[in-house]
Structures are given as structure tokens and as C-alpha cells.
Backbone as ProteinMPNN parsed JSONL, in Angstrom:
{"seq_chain_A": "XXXXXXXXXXXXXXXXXXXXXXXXXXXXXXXXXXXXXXXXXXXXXXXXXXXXXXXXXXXXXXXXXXXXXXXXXXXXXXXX", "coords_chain_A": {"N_chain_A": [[-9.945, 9.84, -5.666], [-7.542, 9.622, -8.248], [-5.462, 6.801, -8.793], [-1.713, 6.618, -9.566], [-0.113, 4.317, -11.949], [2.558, 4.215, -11.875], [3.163, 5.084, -8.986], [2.625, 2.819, -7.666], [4.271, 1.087, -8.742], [6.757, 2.466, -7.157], [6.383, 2.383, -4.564], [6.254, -0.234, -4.531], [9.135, -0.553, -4.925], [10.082, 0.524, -2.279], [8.67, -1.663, -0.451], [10.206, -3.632, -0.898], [13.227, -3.226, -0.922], [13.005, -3.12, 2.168], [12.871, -5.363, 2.77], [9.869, -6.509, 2.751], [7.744, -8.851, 2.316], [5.379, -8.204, 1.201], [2.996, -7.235, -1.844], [1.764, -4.161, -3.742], [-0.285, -4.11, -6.215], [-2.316, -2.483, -8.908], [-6.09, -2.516, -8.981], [-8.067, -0.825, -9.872], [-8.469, 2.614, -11.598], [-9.132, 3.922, -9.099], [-8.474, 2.296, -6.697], [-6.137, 0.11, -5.069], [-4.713, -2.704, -4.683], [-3.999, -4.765, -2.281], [-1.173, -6.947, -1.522], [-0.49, -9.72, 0.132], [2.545, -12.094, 1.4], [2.889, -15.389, 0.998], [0.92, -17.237, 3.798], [2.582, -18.639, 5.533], [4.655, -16.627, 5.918], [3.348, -14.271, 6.354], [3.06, -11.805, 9.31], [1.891, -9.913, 11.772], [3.534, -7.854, 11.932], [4.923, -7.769, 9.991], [2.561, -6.43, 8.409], [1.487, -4.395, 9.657], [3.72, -2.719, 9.052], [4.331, -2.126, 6.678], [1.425, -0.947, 6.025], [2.148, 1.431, 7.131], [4.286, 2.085, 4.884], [2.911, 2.841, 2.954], [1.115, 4.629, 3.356], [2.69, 6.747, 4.789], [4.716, 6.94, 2.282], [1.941, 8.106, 0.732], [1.586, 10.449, 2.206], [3.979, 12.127, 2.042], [3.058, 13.331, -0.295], [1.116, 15.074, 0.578], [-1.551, 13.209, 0.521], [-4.284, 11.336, 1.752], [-4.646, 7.766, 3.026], [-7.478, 5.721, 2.349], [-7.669, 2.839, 4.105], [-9.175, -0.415, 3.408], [-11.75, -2.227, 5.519], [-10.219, -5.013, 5.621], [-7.761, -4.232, 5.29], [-6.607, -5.247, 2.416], [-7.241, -3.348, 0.604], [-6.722, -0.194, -1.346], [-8.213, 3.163, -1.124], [-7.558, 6.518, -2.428], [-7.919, 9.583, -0.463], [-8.211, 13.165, -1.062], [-5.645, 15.537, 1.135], [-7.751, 17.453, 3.586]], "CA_chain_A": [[-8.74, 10.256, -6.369], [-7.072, 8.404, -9.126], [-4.355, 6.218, -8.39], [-1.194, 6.373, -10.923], [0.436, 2.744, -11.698], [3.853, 5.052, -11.029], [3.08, 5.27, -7.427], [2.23, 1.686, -6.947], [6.094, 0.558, -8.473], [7.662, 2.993, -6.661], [5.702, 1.897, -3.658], [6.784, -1.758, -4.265], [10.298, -0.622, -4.483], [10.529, 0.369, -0.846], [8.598, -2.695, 0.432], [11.337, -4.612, -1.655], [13.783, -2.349, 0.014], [13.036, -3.187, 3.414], [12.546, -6.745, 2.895], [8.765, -6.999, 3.22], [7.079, -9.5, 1.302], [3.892, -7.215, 0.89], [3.412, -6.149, -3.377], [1.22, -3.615, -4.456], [-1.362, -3.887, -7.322], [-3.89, -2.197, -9.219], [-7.125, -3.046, -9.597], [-8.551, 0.224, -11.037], [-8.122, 3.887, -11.303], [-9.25, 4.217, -7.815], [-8.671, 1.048, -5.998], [-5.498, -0.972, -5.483], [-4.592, -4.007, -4.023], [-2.62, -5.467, -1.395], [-1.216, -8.644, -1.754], [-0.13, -10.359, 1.663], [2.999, -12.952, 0.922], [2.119, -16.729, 1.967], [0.499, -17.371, 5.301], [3.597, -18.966, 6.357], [5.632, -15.741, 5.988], [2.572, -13.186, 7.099], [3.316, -11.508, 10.613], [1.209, -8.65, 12.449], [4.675, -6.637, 12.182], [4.771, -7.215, 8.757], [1.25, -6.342, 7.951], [1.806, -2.742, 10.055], [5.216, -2.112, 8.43], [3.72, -2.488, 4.656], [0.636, -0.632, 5.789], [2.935, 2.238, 7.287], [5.051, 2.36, 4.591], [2.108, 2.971, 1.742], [0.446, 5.662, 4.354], [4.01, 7.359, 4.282], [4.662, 7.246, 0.496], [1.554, 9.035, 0.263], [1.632, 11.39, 3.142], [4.925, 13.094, 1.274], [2.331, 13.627, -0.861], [-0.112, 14.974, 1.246], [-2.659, 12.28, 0.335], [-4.704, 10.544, 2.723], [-4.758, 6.66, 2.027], [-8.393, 5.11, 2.787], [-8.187, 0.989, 3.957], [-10.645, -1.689, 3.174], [-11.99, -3.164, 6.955], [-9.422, -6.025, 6.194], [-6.099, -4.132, 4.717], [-6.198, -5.906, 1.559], [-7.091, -2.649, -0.351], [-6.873, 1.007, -0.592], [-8.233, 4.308, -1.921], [-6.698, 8.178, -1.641], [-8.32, 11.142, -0.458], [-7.078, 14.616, -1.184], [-5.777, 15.911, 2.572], [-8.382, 18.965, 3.714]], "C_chain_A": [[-8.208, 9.095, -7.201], [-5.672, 7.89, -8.6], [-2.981, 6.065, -9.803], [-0.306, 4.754, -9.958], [1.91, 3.368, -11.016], [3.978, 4.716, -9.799], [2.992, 3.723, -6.9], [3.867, 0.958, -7.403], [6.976, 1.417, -7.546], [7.329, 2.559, -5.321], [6.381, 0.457, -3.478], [8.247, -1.836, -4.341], [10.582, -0.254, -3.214], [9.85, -0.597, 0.009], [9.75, -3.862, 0.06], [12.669, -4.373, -0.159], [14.559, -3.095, 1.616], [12.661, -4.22, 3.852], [11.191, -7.278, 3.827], [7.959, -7.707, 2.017], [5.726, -9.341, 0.67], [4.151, -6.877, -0.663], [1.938, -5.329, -2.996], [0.69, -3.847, -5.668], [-2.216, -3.439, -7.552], [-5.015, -2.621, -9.881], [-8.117, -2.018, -10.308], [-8.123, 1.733, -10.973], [-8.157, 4.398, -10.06], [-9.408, 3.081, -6.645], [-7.239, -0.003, -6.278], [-5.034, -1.799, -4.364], [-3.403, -4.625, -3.211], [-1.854, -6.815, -1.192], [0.0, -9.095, -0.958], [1.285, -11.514, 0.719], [2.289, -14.132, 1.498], [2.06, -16.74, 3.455], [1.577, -17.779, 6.036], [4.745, -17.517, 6.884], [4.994, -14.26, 6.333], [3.049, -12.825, 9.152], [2.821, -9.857, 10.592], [2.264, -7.307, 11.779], [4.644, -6.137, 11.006], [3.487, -6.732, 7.979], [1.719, -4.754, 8.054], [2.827, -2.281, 9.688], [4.67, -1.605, 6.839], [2.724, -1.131, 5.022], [1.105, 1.294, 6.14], [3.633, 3.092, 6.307], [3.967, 2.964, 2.889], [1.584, 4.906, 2.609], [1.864, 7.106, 4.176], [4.526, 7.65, 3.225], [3.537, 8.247, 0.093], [0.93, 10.389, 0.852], [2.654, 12.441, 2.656], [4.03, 13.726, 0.349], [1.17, 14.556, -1.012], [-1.229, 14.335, 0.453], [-3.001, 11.323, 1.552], [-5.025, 8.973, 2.006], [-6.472, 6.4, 3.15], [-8.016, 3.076, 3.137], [-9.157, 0.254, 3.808], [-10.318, -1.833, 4.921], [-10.725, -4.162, 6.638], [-7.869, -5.867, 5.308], [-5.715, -4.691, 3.565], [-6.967, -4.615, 0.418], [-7.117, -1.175, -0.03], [-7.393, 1.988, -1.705], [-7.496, 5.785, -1.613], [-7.88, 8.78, -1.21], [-7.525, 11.943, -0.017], [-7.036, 15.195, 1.308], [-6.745, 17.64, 2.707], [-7.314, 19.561, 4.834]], "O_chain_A": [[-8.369, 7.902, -6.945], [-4.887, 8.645, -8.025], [-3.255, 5.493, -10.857], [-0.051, 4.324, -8.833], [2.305, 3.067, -9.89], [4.937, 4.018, -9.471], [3.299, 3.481, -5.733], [4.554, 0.391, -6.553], [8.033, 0.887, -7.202], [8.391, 2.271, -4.77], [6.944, 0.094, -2.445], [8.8, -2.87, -3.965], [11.61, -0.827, -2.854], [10.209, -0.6, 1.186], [10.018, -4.823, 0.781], [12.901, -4.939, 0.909], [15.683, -3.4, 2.016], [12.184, -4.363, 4.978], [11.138, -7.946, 4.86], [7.629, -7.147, 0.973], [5.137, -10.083, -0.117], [5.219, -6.347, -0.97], [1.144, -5.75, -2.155], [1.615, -3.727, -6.472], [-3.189, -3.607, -6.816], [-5.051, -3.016, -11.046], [-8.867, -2.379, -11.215], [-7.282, 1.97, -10.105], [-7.345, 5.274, -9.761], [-10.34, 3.045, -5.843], [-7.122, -0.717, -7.274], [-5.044, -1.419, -3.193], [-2.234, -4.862, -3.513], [-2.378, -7.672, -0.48], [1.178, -8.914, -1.266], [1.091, -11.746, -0.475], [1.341, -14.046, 2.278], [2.952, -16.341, 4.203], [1.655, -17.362, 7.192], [5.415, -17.457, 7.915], [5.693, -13.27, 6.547], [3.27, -13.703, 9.986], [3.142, -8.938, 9.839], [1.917, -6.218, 11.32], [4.484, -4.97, 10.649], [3.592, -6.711, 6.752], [2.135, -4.036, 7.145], [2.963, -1.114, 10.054], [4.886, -0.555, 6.233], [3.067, -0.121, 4.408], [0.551, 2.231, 5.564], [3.754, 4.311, 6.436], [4.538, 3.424, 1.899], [1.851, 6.036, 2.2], [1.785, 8.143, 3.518], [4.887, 8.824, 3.137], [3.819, 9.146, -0.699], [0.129, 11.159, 0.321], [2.328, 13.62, 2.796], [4.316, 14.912, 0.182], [0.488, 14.834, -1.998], [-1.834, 15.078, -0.319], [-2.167, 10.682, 2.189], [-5.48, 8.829, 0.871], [-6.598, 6.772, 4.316], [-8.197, 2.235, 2.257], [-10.193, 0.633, 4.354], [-9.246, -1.666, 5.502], [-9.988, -4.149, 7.624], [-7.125, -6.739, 4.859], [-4.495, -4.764, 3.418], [-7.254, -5.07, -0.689], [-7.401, -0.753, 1.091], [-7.16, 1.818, -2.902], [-6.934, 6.007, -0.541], [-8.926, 8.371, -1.714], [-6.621, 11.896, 0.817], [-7.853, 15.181, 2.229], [-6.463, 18.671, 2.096], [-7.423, 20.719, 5.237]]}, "name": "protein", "num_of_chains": 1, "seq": "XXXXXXXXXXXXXXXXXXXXXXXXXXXXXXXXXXXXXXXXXXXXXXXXXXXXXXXXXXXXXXXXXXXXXXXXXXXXXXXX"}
């Protein structure tokens, strides 16, 4: 599924929001990117809060999000 850039600001306004230092970026029509803040300010909580809160954005949606093995990217698929 294609990813619109739309979804990825509106996305980075509720990690803003909820004061998580996680952004959103895309890297192509079907592939975008997660981008961790500095190692000093990374935490488990905040990893699963961010990864929650993308999963949720596009669950209103019904869209299923796919993760990379190490959370630093994602694709959709349509929900069957």
C-alpha cells in the first residue's frame, strides 16, 4: 500500500503531542522511516509508545502497519 506524506505529519503531530521524541519520515511510496531521538533520550517505553501510537493512527484507518525486525521502518497492509 502506498503511504501518503499527509499521514506521516499528522502522525508526527501526535508523537509531538505526547512528548515523544520519535519523528516520522518517508523514504518511499511504500516504506517510511522511523527516526529514534539520541541514544541518551531512547527508552524501551518510548520506543513502545511511538510504535503504538503509529499502529493506532492507522488502525482508525483500518490499515495494518508491517515493522522492519528492528522498528526503524514500516509498511501498510490493507486489513482482510
Amino acid at each position: 500500500m502506498t503511504i501518503d506524506y499527509q499521514d506521516l505529519i499528522l502522525i508526527n503531530a501526535v508523537l509531538q503531542e505526547k512528548g515523544l521524541r520519535y519523528r516520522v519520515s518517508y523514504k518511499n511510496n511504500s516504506v517510511a522511516c522511523i527516526n529514534p531521538p539520541g541514544e541518551c533520550c531512547q527508552t524501551p517505553e518510548q520506543s513502545q509508545l511511538t510504535l503504538q501510537v503509529i499502529e493506532g493512527y492507522y488502525q482508525k484507518k483500518n490499515i495494518h502497519v508491517v515493522f522492519s525486525e528492528d522498528s526503524l521502518f514500516f509498511s501498510l497492509q490493507a486489513m482482510s
